[in-house]
N, C-alpha and C positions, 0 to 999 in steps of 0.2 A: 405764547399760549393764551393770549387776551381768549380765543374761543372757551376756555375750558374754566374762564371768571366763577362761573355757577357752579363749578365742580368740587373747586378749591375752598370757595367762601360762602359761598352761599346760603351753608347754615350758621355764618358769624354773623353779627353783626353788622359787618362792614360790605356783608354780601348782599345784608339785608336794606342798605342803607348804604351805596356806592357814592363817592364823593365823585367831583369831574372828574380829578385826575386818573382813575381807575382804569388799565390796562393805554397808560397814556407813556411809560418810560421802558427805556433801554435798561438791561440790568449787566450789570459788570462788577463781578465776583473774584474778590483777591482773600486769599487764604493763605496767610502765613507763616501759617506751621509746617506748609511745604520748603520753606526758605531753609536753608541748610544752615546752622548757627556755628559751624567748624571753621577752623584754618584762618587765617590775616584777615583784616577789615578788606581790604580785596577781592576778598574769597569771598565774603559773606553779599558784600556788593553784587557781584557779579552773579551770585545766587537769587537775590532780591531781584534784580533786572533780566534775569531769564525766569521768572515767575511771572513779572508782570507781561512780559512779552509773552506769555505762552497765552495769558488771560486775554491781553489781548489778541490775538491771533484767534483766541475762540469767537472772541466777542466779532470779530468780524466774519467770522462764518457763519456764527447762527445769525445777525443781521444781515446778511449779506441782501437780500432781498429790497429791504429798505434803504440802503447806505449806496452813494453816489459809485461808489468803486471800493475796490477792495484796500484795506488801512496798511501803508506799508510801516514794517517793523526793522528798527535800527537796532540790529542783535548787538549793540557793545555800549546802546544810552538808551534805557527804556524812559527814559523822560521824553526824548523825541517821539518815540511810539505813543504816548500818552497826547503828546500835542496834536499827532496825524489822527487819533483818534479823536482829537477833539475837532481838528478842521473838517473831519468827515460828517460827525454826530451834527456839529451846526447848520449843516444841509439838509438838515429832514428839521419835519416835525416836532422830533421826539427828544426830550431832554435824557440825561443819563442818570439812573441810580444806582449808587456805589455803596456796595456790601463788602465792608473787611470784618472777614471774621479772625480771631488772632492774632489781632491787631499786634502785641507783644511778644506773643510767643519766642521767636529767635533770639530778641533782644531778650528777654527774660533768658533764655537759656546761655545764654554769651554772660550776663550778668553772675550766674550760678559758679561758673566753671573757677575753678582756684586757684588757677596756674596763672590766667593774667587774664580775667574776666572782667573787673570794671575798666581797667584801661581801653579795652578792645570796646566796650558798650560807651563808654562816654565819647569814644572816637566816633561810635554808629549815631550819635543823637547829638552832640554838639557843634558848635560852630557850621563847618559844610559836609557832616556826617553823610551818608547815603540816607538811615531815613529820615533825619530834619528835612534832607532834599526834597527828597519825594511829598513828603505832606507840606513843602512849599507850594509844589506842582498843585496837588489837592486843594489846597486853600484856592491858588490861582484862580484853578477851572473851577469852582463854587460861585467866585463872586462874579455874576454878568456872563458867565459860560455856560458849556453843557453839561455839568453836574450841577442838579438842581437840590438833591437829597445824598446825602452820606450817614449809613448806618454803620459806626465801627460797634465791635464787640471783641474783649479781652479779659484777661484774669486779673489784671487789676488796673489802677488808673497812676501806675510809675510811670511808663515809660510817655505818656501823653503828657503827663505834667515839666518831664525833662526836653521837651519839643514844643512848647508853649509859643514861642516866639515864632515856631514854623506851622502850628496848625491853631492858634488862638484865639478858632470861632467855631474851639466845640462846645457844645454843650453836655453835661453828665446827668442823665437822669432814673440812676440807676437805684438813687435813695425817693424818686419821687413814689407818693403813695399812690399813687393814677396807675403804675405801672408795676406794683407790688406782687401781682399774681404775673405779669407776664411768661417769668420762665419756669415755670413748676407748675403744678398739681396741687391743686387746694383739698381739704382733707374728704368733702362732699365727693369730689375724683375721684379720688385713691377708693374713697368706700363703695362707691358704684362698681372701679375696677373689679375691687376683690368680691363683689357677688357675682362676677359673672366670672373668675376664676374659681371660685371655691362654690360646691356646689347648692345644690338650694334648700337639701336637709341637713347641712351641715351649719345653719348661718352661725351657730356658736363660735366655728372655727373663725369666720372674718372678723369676729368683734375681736378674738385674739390674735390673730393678724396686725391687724389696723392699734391694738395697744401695742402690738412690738412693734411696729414701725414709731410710730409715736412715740416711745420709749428710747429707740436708737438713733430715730431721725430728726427727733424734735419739730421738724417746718420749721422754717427761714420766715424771717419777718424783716425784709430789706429796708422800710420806710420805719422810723422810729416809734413815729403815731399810728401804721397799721395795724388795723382789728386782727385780720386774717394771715394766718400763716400758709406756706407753702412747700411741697417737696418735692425734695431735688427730681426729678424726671428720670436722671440714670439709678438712682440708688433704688426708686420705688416701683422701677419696669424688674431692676435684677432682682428684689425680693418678689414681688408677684411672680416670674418665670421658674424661681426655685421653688416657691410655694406650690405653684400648679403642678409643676413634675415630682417633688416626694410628698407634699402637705406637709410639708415643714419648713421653718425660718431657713434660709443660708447658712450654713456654720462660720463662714467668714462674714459680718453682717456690713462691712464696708465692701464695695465691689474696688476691684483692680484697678479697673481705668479711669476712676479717680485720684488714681495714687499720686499720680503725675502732679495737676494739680495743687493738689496738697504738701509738697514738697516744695511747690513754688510760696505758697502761700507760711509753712514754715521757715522756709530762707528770709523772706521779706521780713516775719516778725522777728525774727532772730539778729538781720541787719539794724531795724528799729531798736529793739534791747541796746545793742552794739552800741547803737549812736547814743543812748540816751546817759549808757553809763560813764562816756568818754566824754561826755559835757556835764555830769555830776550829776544828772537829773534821773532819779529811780521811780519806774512802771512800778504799781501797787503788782501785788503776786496773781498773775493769770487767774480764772475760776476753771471750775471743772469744765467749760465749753471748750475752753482749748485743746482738751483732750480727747476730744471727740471732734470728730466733721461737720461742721454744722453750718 
């Protein structure tokens, strides 16, 4: 889609001010929350390796144009797919950038489960786990191959930190303040949003808008020294859509599909507690944030 650069970005910065590399790579999209997190480390395997082979199998369709021939796929080792993808991409031009979204998702949901959930997860990520492997694979193809960029994103930084050995040249910069506003909606947003949802003799209603959200959603301030706060994207599209359809708050003021989420993020602190009190060491008493999504 390098044609459609001006469509996408054009009013960013980046559009406005395109570096070389700009509509110069291959994109190759693995999403892990399609990965099936049930049944034997087997199961979960072979789950994991017909995901990536499916991605791959895209990726050589929609390149099919640029690419020597078409990437043959080894339905029962997707690491050999990932290599044929790599002998083919080193033929062209064009390097590869690798987008995992969900990076943890499976493994987090293997880790949850109570019946025999860490054993099964520490199998997935230690020693020759299937994913220690695969981000072996990754690490490989980064250094001197054809992944030249890798963007992971996850809910949190567990299951990277227990695969360190197999991908040990990421980098986290999720506390950085350069990138503070990236994933939300700064409050100047949100208030813009809400005049063009609520109408234009009513502005009194946006100013009490924009304090309930305020009020329930606080904004995120991910770098410690950032000025500026930010909110959540999902939480501040479902208040503005129920606002616009009755002019009033949600009555649920947290949306659903965060829920998920949030329960990953309760187990984790919950494991943390666990560990802290089994080594004598007591967490001062949570503040009222934790009772809230924040």
């Amino acid at each position: 889609m390098a044609d459609r650069f001006n469509d996408f970005f054009g009013q960013l910065n980046i559009g406005r001010q395109p570096t070389q590399l700009h509509n110069r790579f291959f994109i190759l999209k693995w999403d892990f929350s399609c990965v099936d997190p049930s049944g034997s480390v087997h199961d979960i395997r072979k789950s994991l390796h017909d995901h990536i082979n499916s991605c791959t199998r895209s990726f050589s369709i929609r390149y099919q144009a640029y690419l020597p021939a078409a990437i043959p796929i080894d339905s029962d080792n997707a690491m050999n797919s990932i290599r044929s993808l790599d002998d083919a991409v080193r033929q062209t031009p064009y390097p590869v950038y690798l987008l995992i979204d969900e990076y943890d998702n499976f493994a987090n949901e293997v880790m949850m489960d109570m019946a025999d959930g860490l054993k099964t997860y520490e199998s997935l990520v230690y020693e020759k786990g299937p994913l220690k492997t695969l981000f072996k694979a990754v690490k490989s193809l980064s250094v001197g191959s054809s992944v030249a960029r890798t963007f992971i994103t996850g809910v949190s930084p567990v299951v990277l930190s227990d695969i360190t050995s197999g991908y040990n040249i990421a980098e986290n910069i999720y506390l950085n303040p350069q990138f503070n506003t990236l994933c939300g909606f700064t409050e100047s947003e949100v208030r813009d949003a809400l005049a063009k949802v609520v109408h234009a003799a009513h502005q009194e209603q946006t100013d009490h808008a924009l304090d309930m959200m305020r009020t329930w959603y606080n904004g995120y301030r991910f770098a410690a020294d950032a000025v500026e706060r930010v909110y959540n994207p999902t939480l501040a599209l479902y208040f503005m859509k129920a606002f616009q359809q009755t002019g009033a708050s949600p009555r649920k003021i947290l949306d659903a599909n965060l829920s998920t989420d949030r329960g990953k993020l309760e187990y984790f602190t919950g494991a943390f507690h666990r560990a802290s009190d089994a080594s004598g060491y007591r967490q001062p008493p949570a503040g009222r944030c934790h009772s809230r999504y924040h």
